[in-house]
N, C-alpha and C positions, 0 to 999 in steps of 0.2 A: 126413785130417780126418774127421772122425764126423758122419753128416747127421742123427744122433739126440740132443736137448741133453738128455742125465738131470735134468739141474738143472730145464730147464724144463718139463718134464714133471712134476717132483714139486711143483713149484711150483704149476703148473694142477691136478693132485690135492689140494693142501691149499689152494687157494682154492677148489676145487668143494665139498670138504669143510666148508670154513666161510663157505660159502652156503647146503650144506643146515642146517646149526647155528643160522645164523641164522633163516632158515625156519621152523626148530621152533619156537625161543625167541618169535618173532612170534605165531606162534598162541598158544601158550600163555599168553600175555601178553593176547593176545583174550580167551580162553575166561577166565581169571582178570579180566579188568576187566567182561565181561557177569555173572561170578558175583560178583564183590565192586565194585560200581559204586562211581565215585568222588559222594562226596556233594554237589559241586557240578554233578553233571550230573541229576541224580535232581528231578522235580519233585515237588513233597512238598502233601501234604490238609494243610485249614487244622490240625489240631493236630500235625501231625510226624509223626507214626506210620506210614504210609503213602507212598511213593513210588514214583515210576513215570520209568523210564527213556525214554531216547527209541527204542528196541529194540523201546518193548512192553512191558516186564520189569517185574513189581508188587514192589514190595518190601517188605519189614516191618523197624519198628525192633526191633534188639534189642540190650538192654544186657549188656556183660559188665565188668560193676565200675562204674570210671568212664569207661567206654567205650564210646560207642553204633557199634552197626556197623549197615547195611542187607545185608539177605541177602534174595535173588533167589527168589520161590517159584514163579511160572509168567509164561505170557505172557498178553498182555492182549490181547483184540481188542472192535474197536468195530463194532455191525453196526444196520440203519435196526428200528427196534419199531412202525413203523407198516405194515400190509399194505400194498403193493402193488399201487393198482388199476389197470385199463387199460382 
């Protein structure tokens, strides 16, 4: 008898295989939902134009036909405007 199983050995190679797949597919999936934010996460200025993720991420309306999409232009940070005394 053979103490070497071929079967499950290719077996463990095509599930390592589409673990790194998925891997990829996950990020990418990230990186596409920080650049195209879903509209219902986005909190948006009183006229619409402007939203802001919870990432940070400023966003601007923009229309293509009849279809608005938010597109991702930098990040946003908040810092104190009043000096510092001690």
């Amino acid at each position: 008898k053979n103490p070497f199983n071929l079967d499950g050995i290719k077996i463990s190679s095509e599930i390592f295989k589409l673990k790194q797949d998925l891997d990829q597919l996950n990020q990418r999936l990230s990186f596409a939902m920080v650049r195209q934010p879903d509209k219902q996460l986005l909190r948006y200025s009183p006229d619409g134009d402007v939203g802001l993720t919870k990432e940070g991420g400023v966003c601007c309306e923009v229309k293509k036909g009849p279809v608005v999409e938010y597109h991702i232009l930098g990040r946003f940070g908040v810092v104190s405007a009043q000096k510092d005394e001690k």
